[in-house]
C-alpha positions in Angstrom: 3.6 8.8 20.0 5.9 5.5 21.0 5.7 2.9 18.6 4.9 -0.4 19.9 7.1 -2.8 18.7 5.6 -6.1 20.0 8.1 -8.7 18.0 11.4 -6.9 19.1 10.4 -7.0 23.2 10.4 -10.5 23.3 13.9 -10.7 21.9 15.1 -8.2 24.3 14.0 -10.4 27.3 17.3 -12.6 26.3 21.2 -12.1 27.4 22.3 -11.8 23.5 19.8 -9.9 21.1 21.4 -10.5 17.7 20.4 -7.3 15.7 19.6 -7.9 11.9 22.6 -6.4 10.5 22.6 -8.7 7.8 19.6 -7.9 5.3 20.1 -10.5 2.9 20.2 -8.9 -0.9 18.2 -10.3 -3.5 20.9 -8.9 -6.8 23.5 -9.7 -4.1 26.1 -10.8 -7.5 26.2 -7.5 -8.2 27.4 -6.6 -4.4 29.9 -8.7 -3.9 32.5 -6.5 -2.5 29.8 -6.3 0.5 30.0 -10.1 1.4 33.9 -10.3 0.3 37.0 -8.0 0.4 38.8 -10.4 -1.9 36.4 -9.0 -4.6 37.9 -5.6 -4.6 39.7 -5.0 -7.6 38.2 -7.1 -9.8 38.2 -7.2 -13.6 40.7 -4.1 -13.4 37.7 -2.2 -12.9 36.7 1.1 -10.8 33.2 0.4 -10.1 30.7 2.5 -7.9 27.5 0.6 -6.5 24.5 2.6 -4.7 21.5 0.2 -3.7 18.4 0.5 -1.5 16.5 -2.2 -0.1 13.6 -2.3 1.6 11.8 -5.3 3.4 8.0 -6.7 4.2 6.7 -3.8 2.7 3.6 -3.0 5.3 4.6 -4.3 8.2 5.2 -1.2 11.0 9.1 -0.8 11.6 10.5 -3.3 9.0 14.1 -3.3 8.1 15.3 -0.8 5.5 19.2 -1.0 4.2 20.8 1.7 2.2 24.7 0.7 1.0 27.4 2.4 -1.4 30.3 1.0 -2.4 33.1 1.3 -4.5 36.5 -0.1 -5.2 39.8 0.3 -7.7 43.1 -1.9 -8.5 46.0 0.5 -8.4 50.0 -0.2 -8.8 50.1 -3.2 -11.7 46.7 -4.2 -10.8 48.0 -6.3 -8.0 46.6 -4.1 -5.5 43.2 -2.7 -4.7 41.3 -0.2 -2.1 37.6 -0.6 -1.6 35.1 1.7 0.6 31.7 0.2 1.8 29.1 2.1 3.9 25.9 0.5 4.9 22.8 1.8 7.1 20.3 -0.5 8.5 17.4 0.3 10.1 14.8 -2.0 12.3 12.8 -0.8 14.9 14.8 1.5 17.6 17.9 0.4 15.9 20.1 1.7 13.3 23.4 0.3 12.6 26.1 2.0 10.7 28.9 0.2 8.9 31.9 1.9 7.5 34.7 -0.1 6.4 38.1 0.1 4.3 39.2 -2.9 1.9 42.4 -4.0 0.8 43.2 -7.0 -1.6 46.1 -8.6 -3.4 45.4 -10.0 -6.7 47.9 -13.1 -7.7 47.4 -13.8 -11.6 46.8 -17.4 -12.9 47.4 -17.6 -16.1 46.7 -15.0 -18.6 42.4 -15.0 -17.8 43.0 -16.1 -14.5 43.2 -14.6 -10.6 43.2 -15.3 -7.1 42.4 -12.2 -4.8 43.0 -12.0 -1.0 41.3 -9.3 0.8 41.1 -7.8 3.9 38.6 -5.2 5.7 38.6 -2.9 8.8 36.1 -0.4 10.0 33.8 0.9 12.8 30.7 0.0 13.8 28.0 2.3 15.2 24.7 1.9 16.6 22.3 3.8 18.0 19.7 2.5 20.1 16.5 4.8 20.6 14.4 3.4 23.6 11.9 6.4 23.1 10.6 4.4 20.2 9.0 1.5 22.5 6.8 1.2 24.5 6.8 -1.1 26.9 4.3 -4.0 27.4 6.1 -6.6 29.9 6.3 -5.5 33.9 8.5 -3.4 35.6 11.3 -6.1 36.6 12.2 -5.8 32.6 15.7 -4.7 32.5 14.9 -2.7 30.0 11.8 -1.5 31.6 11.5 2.7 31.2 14.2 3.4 29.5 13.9 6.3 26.9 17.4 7.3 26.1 19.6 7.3 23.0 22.4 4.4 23.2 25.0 5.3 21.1 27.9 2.4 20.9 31.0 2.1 18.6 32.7 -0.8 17.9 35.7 -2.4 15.5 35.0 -4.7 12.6 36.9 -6.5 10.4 36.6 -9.3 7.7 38.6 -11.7 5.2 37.8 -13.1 1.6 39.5 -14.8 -1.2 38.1 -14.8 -4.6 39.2 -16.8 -7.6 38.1 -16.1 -11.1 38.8 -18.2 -14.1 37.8 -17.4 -17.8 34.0 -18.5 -17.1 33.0 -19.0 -13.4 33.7 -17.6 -10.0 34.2 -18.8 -6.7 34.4 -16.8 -3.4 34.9 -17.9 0.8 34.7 -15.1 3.1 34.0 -14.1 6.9 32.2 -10.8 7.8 31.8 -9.2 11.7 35.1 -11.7 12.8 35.2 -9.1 16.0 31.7 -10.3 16.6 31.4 -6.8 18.4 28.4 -6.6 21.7 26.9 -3.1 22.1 24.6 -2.0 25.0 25.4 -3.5 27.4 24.0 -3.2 30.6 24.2 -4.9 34.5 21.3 -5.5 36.7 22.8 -4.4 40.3 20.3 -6.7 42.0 21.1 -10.0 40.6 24.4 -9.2 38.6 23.0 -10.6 35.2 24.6 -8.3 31.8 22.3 -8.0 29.2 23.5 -7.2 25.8 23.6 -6.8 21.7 26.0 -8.4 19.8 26.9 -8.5 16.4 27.2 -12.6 15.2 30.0 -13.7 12.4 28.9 -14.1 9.4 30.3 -16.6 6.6 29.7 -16.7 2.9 30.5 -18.6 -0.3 29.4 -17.4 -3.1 29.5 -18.9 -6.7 28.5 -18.5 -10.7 29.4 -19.7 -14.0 28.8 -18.4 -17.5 27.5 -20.5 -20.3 27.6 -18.6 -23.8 24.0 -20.0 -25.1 25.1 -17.6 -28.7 26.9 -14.5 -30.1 23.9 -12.3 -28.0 22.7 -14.3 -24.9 24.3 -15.8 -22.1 23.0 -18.1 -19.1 24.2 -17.5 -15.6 23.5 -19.5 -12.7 24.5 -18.4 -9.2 24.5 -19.2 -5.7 25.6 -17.6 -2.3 25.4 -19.9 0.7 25.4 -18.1 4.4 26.2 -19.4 8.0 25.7 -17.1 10.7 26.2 -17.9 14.6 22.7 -18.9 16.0 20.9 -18.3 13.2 20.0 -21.4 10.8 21.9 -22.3 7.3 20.3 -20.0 4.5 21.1 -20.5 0.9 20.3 -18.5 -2.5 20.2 -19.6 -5.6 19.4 -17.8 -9.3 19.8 -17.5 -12.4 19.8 -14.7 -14.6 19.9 -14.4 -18.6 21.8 -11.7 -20.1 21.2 -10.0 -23.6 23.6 -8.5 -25.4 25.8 -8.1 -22.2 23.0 -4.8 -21.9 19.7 -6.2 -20.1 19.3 -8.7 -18.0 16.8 -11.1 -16.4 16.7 -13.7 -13.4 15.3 -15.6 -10.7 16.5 -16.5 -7.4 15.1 -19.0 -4.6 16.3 -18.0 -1.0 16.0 -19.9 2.1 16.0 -19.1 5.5 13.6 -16.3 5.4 12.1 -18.1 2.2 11.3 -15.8 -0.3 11.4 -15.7 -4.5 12.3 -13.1 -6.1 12.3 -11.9 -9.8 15.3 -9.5 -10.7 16.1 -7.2 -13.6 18.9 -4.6 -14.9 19.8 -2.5 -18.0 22.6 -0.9 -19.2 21.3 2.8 -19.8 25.1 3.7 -21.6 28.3 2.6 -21.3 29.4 1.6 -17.8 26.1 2.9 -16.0 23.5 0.2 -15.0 20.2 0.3 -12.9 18.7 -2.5 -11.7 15.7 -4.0 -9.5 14.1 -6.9 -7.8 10.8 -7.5 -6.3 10.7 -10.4 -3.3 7.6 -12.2 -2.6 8.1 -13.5 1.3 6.8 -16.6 2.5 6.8 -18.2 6.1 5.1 -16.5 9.0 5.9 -13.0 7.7 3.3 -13.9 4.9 0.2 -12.6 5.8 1.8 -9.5 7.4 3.5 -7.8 4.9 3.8 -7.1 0.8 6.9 -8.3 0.0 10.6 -6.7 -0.5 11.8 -4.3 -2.8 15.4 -3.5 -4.3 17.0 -0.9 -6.0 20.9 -0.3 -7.5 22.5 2.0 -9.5 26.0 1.1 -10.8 28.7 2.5 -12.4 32.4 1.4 -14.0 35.2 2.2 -15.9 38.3 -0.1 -17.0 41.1 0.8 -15.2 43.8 -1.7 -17.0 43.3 -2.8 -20.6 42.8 -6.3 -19.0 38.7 -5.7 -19.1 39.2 -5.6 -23.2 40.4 -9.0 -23.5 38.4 -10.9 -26.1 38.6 -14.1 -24.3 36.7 -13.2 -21.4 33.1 -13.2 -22.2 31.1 -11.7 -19.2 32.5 -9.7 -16.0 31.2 -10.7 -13.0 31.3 -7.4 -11.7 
């Protein structure tokens, strides 16, 4: 039976639908190397992230993201390769996201580094019309259409991240190809109608404060512009025990939600970790919040990750 998806119609009506591609993560300090390619490498570590999230629990055809990632320094620990993959779903579309990272790590003093990263991909969504039904009259351009759209396109971002002994800081630019998919011409009055895929800019920030020999205090923030989409910040905090379980709190705007976040250590180098978003704004009374899941996993690569003078790895 076709699914009728009354809040995506209206968008399609316009000459740029701007897919969701971008489902914000609540434990997103523990993704970075999704937001920016200059994080690949980081703390001489090989580290493995699997996460799940799922949004406005209850409401018919809500966005659901699934994304693994992984990345390694290699030759002096100047150099680093990542791997991200991401799948997005909302509604008809799904979106598929495969991209390769490289960064160059620059040392500033001996606790110190500046990263520069890079990352290519593809693209791919599919587009399956059979999933609506239509409600708006027949001169819709999009009016009786029950195909599979299937469209590839390049990406590419940029990043720089700068560590010092107890804070981060990180700039970067996702989608820079600002890719359009499905398009399509309406011979009558020659209008195109299309998707497209809207850059996306971060910065992204924490600090470590050593409140004794067992806990630590960690504040954090990540602040996102997107084309034609208002300003959205989100900002935590999370206190960690015993660098083995942690708890936090974040505030995000845009689609304003708060969320309560948690992780633990299970041994050494594997962590699992989850967050529960209560929504607020017009989505409110339609759906039951967000839910996250991750399951990480690192090794040290370089003996670097041992020195005593660095407290905490954002990683």
């Amino acid at each position: 039976m076709k699914k009728l998806l009354t809040l995506l119609i209206p968008l399609m009506l316009t000459t740029a639908v701007k897919p969701q591609t971008a489902t914000p993560m609540a434990q997103y300090a523990s993704n970075q190397l999704i937001f920016n390619p200059g994080f690949a490498g980081a703390h001489d570590l090989f580290s493995a992230n699997l996460s799940l999230r799922t949004l406005w629990v209850g409401m018919p055809n809500s966005p659901t993201l699934i994304g693994f990632n992984m990345h390694a320094p290699f030759i002096d620990q100047r150099n680093a390769l990542g791997f991200i993959f991401q799948r997005e779903t909302f509604g008809p579309q799904a979106v598929n996201l495969v991209n390769i990272t490289y960064a160059y790590n620059f040392r500033v003093g001996q606790s110190s580094f500046l990263s520069l990263g890079v990352q290519a991909g593809l693209f791919n969504t599919v587009t399956d019309w059979a999933m609506v039904e239509f409600v708006r009259h027949e001169q819709d351009p999009f009016y009786g259409r029950d195909e599979r759209w299937v469209s590839n396109r390049v990406d590419m971002g940029l990043g720089a991240y700068f560590q010092a002994r107890n804070f981060y800081i990180g700039i970067s630019g996702r989608h820079l190809t600002a890719p359009r998919f499905d398009e399509i011409r309406i011979e009558e009055t020659g209008e195109r109608f299309h998707s497209q895929i809207r850059r996306q800019f971060f910065v992204m920030g924490g600090y470590n404060v050593m409140l004794s020999n067992t806990l630590d205090l960690r504040p954090r923030v990540m602040m996102r512009h997107k084309q034609g989409v208002p300003f959205a910040v989100s900002a935590g905090i999370d206190f960690i025990y015993e660098n083995r379980f942690t708890f936090g709190a974040n505030v995000m705007t845009g689609l304003p939600a708060v969320t309560l976040s948690t992780s633990l250590k299970i041994v050494e180098g594997l962590r699992i970790g989850y967050a529960f978003d209560m929504n607020f704004g017009v989505l409110r009374p339609f759906q039951h919040g967000s839910h996250e899941i991750f399951i990480s996993y690192f090794v040290p690569v370089w003996n670097r990750i041992n020195d005593p003078q660095i407290r905490q790895h954002f990683h």
